[in-house]
Backbone bond lengths (Angstrom), bond angles and torsions (degrees), N, CA, C in turn:
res aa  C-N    CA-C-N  psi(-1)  N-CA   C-N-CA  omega(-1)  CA-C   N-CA-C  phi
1 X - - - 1.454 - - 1.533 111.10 -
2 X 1.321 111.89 -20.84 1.788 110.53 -170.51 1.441 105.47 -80.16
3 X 1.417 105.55 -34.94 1.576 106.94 -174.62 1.493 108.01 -75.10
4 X 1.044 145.62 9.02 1.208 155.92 -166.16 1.781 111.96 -84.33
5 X 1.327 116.46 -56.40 1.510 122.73 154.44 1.863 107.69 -33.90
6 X 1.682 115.50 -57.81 1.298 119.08 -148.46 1.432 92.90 -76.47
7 X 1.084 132.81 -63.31 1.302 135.49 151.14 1.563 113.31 -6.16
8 X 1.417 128.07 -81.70 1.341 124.03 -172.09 1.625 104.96 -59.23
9 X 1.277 121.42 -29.22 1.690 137.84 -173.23 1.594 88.68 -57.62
10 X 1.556 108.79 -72.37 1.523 122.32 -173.62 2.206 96.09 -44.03
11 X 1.028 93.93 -79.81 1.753 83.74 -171.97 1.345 139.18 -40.64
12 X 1.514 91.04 -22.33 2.114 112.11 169.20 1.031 90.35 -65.41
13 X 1.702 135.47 -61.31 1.108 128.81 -132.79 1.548 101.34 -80.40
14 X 1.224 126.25 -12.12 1.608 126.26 -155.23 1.417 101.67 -107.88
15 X 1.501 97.84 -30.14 1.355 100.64 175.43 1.596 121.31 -92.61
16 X 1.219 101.65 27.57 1.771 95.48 -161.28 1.150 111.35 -82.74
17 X 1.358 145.86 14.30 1.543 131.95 167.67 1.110 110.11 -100.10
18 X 1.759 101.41 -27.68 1.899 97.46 159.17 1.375 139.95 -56.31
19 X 1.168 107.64 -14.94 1.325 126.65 -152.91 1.208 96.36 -112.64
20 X 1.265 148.81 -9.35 1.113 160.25 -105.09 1.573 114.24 -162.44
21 X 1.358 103.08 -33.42 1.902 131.69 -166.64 1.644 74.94 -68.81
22 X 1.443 134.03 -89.21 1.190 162.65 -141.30 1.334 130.77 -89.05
23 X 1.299 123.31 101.56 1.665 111.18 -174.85 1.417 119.43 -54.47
24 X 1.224 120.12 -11.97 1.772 136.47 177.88 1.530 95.39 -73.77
25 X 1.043 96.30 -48.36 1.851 104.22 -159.90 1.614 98.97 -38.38
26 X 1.511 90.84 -74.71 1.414 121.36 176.86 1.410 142.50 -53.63
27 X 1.652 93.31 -7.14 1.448 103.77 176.00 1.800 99.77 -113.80
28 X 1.470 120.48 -5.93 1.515 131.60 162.78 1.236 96.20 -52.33
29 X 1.578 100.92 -80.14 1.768 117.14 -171.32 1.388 111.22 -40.42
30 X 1.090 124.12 -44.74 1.516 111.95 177.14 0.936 131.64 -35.62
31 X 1.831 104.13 -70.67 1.278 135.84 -164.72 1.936 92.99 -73.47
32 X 1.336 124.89 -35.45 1.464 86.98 161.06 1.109 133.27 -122.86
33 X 1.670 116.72 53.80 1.433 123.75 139.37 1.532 108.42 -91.88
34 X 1.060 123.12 -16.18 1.334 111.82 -153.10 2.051 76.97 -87.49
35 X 1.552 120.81 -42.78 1.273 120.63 173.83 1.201 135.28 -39.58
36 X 2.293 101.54 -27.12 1.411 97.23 -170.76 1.764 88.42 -99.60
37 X 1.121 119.82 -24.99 1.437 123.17 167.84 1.533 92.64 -27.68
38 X 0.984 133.14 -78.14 1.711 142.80 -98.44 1.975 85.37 -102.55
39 X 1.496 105.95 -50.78 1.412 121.17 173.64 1.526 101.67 -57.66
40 X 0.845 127.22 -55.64 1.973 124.50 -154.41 1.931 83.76 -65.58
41 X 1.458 98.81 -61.32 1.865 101.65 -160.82 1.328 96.56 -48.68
42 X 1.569 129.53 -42.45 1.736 130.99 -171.13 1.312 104.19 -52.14
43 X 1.619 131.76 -73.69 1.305 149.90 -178.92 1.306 109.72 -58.63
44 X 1.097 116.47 -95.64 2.103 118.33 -175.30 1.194 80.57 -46.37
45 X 0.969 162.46 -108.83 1.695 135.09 -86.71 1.489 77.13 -102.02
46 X 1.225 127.56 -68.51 1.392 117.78 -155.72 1.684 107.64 112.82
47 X 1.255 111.21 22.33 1.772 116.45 -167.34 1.654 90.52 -77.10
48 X 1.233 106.55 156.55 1.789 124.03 145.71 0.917 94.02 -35.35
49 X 1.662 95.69 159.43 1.843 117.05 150.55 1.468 124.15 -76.15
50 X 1.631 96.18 -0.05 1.952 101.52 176.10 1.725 96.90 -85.48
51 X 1.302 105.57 -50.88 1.525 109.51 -154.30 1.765 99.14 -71.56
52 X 1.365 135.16 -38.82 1.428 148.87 -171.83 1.491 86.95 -79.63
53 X 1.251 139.37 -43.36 1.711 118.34 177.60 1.454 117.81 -61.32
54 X 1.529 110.87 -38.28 1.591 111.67 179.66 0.975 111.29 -70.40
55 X 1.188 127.14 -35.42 1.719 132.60 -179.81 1.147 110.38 -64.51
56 X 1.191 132.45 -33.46 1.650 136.05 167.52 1.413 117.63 -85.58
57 X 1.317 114.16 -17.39 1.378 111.83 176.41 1.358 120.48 -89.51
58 X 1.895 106.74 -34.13 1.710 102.57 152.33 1.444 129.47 -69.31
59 X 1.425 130.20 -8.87 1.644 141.00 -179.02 1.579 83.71 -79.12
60 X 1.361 138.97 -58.16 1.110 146.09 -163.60 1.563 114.26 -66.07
61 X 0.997 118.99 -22.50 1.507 137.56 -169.77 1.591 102.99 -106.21
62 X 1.321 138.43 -19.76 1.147 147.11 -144.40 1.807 76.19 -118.39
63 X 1.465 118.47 -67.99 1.558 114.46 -171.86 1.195 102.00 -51.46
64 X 1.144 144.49 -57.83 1.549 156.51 -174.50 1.599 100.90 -27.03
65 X 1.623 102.76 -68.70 1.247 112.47 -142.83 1.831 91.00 -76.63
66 X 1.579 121.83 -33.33 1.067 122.82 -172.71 1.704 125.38 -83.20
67 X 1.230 105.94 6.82 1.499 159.11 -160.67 1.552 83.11 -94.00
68 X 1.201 120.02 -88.59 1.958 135.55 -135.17 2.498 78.77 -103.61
69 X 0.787 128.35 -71.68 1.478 109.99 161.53 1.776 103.80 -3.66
70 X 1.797 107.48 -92.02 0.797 107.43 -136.91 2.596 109.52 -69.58
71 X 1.590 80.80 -9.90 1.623 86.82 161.02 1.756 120.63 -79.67
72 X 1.351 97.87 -28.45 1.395 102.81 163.85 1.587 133.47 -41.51
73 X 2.235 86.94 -53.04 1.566 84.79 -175.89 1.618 109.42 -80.23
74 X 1.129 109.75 -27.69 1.848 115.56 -159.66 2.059 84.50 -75.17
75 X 1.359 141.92 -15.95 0.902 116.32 177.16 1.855 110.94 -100.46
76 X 1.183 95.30 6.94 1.664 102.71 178.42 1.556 99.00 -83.47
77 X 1.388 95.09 -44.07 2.242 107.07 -175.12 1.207 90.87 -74.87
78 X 1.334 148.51 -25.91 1.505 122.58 167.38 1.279 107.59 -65.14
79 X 0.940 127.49 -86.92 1.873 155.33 -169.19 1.801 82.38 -11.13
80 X 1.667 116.58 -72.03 1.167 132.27 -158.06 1.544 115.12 -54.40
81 X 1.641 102.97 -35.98 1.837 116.37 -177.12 1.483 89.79 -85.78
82 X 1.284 121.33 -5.67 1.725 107.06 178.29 1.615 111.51 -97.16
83 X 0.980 113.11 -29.75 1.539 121.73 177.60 1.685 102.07 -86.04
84 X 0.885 117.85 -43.60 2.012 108.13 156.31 0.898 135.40 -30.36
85 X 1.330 105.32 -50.00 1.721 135.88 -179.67 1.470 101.63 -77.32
86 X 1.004 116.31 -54.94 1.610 123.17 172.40 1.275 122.45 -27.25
87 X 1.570 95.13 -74.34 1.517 101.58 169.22 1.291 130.44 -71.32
88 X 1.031 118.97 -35.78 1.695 135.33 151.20 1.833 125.47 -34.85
89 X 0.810 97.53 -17.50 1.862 117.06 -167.40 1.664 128.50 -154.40
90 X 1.134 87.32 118.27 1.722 98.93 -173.52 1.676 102.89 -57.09
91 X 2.058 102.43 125.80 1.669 93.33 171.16 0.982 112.00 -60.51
92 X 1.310 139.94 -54.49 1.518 131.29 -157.13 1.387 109.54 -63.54
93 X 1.370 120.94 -41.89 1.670 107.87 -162.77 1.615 104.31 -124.88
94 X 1.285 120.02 15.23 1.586 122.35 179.41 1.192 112.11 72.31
95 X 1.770 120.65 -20.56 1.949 92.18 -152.02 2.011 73.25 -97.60
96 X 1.956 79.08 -166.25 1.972 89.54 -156.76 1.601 102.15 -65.36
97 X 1.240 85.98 166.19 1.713 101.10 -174.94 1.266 107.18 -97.31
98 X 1.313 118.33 179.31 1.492 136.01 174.40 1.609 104.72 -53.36
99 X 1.204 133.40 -47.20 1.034 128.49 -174.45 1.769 114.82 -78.98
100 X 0.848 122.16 -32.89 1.791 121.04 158.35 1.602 103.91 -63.64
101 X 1.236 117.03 -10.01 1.423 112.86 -170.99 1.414 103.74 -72.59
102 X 1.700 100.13 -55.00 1.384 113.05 -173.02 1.714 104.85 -61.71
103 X 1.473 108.02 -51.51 1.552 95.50 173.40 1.223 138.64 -41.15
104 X 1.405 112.95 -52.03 1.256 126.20 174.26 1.656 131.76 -47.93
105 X 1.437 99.84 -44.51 1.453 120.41 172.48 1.577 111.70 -68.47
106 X 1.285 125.94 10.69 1.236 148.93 -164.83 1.824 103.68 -127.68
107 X 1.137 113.59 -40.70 1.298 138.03 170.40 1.584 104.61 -53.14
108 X 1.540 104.79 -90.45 1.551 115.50 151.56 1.171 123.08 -21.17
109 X 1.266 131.83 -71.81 1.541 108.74 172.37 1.243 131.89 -44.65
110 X 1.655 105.81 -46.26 1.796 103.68 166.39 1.600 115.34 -45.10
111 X 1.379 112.58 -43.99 1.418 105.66 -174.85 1.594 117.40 -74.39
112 X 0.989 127.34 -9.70 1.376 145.70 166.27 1.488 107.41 -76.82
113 X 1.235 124.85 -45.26 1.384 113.51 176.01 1.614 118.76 -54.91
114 X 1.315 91.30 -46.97 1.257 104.33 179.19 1.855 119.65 -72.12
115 X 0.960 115.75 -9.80 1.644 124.87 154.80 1.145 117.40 -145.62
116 X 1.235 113.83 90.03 1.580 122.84 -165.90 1.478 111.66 -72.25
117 X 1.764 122.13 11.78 1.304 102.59 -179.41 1.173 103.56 -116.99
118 X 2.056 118.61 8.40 1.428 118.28 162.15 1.513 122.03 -51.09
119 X 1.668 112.64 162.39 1.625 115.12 158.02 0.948 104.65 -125.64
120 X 1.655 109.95 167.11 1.307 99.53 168.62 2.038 87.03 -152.69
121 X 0.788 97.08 139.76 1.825 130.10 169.24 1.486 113.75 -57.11
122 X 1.210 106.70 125.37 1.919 109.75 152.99 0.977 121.33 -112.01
123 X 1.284 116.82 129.02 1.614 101.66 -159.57 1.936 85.87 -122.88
124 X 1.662 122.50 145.55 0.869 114.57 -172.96 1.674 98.91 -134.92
125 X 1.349 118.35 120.55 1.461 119.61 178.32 1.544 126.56 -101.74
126 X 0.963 116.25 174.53 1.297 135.68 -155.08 1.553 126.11 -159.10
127 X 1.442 121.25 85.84 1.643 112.60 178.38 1.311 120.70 -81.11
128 X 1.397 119.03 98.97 1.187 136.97 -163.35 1.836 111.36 -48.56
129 X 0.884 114.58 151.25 1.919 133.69 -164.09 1.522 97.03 24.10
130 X 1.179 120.44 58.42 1.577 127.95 172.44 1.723 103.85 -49.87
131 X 1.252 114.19 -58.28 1.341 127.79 -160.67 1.614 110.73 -57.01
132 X 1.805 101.93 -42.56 1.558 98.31 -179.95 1.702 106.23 -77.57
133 X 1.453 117.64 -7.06 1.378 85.90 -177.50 1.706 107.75 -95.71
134 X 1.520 121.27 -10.13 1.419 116.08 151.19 1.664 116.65 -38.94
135 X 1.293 91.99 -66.76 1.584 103.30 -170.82 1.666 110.75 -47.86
136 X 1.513 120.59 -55.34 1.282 136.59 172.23 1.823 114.87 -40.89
137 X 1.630 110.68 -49.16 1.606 101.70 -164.41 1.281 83.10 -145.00
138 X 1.317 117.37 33.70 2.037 109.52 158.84 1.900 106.53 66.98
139 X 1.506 103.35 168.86 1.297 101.39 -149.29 1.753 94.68 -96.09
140 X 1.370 108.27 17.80 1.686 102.47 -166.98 1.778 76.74 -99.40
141 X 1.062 131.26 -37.80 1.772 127.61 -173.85 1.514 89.81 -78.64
142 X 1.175 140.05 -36.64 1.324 124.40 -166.77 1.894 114.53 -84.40
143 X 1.697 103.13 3.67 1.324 117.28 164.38 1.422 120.45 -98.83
144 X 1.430 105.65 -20.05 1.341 100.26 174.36 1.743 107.98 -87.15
145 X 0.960 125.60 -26.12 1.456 131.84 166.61 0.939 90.98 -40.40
146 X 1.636 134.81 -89.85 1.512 148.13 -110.01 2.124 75.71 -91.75
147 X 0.982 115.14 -38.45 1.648 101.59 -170.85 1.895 105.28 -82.59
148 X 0.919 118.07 -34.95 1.765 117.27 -170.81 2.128 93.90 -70.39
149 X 1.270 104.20 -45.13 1.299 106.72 174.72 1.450 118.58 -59.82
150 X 1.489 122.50 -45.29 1.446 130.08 -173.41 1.525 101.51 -73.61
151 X 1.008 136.59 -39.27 1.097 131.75 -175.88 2.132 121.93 -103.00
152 X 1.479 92.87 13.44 1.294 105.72 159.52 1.560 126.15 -107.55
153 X 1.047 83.42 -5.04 2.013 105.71 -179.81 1.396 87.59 -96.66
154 X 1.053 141.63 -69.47 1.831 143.75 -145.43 1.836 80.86 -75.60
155 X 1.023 121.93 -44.56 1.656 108.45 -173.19 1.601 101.96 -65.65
156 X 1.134 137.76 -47.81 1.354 125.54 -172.36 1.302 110.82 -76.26
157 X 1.477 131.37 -21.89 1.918 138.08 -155.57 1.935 68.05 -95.70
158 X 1.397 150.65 -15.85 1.393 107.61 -154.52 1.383 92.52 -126.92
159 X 1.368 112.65 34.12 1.632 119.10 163.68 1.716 107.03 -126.34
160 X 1.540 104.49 20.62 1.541 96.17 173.34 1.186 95.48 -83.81
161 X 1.482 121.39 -179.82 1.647 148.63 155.70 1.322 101.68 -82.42
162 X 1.225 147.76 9.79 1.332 123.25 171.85 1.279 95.11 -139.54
163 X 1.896 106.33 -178.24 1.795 120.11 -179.97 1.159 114.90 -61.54
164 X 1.423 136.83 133.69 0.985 125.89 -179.78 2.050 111.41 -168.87
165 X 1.382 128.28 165.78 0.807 113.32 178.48 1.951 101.86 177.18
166 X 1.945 101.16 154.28 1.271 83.81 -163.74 1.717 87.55 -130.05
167 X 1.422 112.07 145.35 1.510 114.45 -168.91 1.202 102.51 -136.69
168 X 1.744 123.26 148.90 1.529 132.77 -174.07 1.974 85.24 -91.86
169 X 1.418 104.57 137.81 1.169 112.99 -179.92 1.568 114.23 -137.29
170 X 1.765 94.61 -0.96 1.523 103.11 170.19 1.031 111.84 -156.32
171 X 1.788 107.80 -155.36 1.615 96.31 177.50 1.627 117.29 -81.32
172 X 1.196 115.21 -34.41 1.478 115.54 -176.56 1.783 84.21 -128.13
173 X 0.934 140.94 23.16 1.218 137.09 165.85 2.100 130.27 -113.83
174 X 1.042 106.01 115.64 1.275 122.86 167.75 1.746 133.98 -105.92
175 X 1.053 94.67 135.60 1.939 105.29 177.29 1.503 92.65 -115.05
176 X 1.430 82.20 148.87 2.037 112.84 173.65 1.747 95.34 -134.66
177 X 1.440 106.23 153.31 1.232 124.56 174.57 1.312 106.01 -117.31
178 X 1.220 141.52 119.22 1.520 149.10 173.66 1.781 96.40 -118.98
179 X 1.215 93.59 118.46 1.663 130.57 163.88 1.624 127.93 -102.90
180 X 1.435 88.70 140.29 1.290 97.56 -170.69 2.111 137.40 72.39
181 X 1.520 88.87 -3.92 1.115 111.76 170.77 1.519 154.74 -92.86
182 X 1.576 137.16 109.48 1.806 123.25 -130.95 1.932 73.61 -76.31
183 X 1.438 86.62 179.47 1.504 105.73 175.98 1.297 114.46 -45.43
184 X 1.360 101.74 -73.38 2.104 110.37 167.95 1.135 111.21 -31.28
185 X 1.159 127.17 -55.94 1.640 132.98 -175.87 1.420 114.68 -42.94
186 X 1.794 106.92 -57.92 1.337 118.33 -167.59 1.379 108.64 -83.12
187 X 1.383 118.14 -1.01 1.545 123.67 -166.77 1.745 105.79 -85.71
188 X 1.602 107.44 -67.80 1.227 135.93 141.74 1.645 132.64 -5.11
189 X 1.730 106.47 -56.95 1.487 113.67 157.74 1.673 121.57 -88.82
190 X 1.364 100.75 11.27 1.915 106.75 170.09 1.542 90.67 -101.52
191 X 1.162 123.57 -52.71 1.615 130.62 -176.26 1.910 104.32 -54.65
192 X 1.069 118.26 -27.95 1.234 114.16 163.82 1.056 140.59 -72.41
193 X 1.471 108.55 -20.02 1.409 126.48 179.33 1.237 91.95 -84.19
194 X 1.374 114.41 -75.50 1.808 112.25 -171.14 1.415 119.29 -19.55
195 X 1.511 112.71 -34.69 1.160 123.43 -161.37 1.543 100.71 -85.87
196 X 1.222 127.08 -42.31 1.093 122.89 -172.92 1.560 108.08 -81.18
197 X 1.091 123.37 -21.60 1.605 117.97 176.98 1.365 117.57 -90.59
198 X 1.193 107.06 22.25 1.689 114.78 154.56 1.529 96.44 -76.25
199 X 1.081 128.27 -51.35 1.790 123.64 -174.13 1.304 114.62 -65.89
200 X 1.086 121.31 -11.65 1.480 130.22 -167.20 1.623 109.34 -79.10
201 X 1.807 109.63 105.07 1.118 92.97 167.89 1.346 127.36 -108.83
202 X 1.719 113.44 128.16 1.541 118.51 -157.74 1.404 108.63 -94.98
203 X 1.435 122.01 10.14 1.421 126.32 175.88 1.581 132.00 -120.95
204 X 0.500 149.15 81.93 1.457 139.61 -152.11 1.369 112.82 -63.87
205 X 1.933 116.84 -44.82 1.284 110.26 174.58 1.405 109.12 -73.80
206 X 1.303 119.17 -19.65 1.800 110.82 177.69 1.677 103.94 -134.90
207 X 1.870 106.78 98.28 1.046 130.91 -141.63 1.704 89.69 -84.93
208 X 1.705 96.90 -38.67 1.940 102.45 -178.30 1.428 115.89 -53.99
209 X 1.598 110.09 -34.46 1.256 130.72 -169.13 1.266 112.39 -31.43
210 X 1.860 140.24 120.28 1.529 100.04 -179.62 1.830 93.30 -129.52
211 X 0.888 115.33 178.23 1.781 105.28 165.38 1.495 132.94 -123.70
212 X 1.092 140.37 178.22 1.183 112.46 -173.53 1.836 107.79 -159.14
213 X 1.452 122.69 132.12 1.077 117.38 -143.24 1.898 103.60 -109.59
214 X 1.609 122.54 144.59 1.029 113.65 166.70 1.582 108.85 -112.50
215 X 1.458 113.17 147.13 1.276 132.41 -118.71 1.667 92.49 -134.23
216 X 1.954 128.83 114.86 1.002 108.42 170.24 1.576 92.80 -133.62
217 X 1.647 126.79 134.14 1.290 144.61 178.00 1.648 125.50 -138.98
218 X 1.630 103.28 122.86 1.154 115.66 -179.12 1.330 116.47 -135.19
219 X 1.013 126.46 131.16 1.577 125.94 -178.51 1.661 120.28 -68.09
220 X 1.259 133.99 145.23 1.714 134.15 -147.60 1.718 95.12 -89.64
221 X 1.381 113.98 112.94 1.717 111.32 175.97 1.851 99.35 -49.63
222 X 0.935 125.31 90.56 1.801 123.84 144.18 1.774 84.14 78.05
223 X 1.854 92.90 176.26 1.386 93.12 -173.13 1.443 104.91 -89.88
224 X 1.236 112.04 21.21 2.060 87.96 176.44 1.603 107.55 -120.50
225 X 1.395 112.26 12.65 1.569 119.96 178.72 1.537 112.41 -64.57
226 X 0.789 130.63 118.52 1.574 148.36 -144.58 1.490 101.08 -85.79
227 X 1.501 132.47 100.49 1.551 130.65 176.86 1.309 108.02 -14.17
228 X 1.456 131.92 -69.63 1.412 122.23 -173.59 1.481 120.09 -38.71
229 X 1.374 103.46 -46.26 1.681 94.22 179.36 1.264 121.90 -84.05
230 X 1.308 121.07 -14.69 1.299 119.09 -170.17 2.070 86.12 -87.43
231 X 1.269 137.58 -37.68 1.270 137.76 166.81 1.520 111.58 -36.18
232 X 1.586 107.84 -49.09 1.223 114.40 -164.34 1.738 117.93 -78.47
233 X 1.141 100.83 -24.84 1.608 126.06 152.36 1.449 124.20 -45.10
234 X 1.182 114.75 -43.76 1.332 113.70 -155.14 1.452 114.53 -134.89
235 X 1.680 104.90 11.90 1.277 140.05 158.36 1.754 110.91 -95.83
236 X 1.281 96.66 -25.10 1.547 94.37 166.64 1.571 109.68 -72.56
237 X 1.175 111.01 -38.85 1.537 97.10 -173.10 1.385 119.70 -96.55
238 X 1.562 114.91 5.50 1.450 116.17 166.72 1.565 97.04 -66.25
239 X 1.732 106.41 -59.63 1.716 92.10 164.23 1.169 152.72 -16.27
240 X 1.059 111.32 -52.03 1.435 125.37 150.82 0.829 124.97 -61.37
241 X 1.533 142.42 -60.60 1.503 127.07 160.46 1.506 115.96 -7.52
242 X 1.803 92.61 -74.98 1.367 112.78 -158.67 1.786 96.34 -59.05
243 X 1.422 134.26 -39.98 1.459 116.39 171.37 1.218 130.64 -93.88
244 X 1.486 96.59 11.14 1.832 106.48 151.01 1.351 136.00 -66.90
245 X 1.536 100.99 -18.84 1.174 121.35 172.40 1.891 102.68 123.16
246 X 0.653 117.21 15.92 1.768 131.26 -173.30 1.621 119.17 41.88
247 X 1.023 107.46 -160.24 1.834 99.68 -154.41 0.950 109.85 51.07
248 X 1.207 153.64 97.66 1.478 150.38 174.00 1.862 100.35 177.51
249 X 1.314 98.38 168.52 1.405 118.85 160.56 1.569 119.04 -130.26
250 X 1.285 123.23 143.28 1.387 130.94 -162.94 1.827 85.42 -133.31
251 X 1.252 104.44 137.26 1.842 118.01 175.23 1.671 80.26 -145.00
């Protein structure tokens, strides 16, 4: 008869995510542990029906309270993995945001310290006459652009062999970090993309529609070159692109 509690203890416990899905579930289970509580203290011990009710009514009060706790914490670890993600990831198009940008490039340098004869690439983008195609099919088509595009770049950068990653850092503007790669190398896998986003269609109501990106890349002076300047670098030569006449890449 004593093992009888440990037993029902053991089956709560195995079953506890079931029990857990459902406020019924959980208010079953209560009411009969707190039942076999109330029976074991009556019989084995031999207690009153005063002293065997409190004893089941604090086991019952103890699940309760450890009950709404333990939704407490698992909704604190949501809230917290949601505001991570938040900042971590662009709303509009999912991939990382400006602020993983800055992290990351912080990342990279550590890994550069540690092999000081790595490179690594800034690559700075540009979706060329962004503005007229707002103006042209409104800014709800000029979101699906900026998202069919953002997430056709992060699909091709996450089948390379090396570090790499591509982040919205503006409004029609994006940076990628390519690691480990000589100039040619990193030049070569931007020229691949270009190439492939001629097929890319970013519109659904205007399927012909295609876009076309100007392209500025400079490699990071050593690991202690300070994001701003190495930005300011390689923002010069998106410039150029863009008064080269755009579509192009400038290294």
């Amino acid at each position: 008869m004593t093992l009888i509690p440990l037993v029902v203890l053991l089956v709560v416990n195995y079953f506890n995510g079931w029990f857990n899905e459902r406020a019924w579930r959980f208010v079953l289970m209560t009411v009969v542990v707190g039942g076999v509580t109330w029976t074991t203290a009556t019989l084995v011990n031999q207690w009153d029906t005063q002293d065997a009710a409190i004893v089941g009514a604090i086991v019952v009060f103890t699940m309760l309270v450890a009950h709404w706790y333990g939704h407490v914490v698992v909704d604190r670890q949501e809230q917290g993995r949601q505001l991570r993600y938040s900042s971590n990831h662009d709303e509009l198009t999912g991939i990382r945001s400006l602020h993983l940008f800055r992290k990351d490039y912080q990342t990279y340098q550590g890994m550069m310290r540690n092999d000081p004869t790595a490179r690594l690439t800034l690559v700075m983008i540009d979706i060329d006459h962004f503005k007229q195609i707002n103006d042209t099919y409104g800014h709800l088509t000029g979101n699906e652009v900026l998202i069919s595009f953002a997430r056709d770049i992060e699909a091709y950068l996450a089948t390379m062999p090396y570090f790499c990653g591509v982040y919205r850092t503006g409004g029609e503007e994006f940076s990628v970090f390519l690691y480990e790669l000589t100039d040619e190398e990193a030049k070569v896998a931007v020229e691949a993309y270009v190439r492939r986003l001629r097929d890319l269609v970013v519109m659904r109501s205007h399927p012909e529609r295609r876009i076309t990106l100007s392209v500025g890349m400079a490699r990071v002076h050593g690991m202690d070159e300070p994001l701003r300047q190495a930005i300011a670098r390689t923002d010069a030569k998106l410039y150029e692109a863009k008064q080269g006449g755009r579509d192009r890449i400038v290294q």
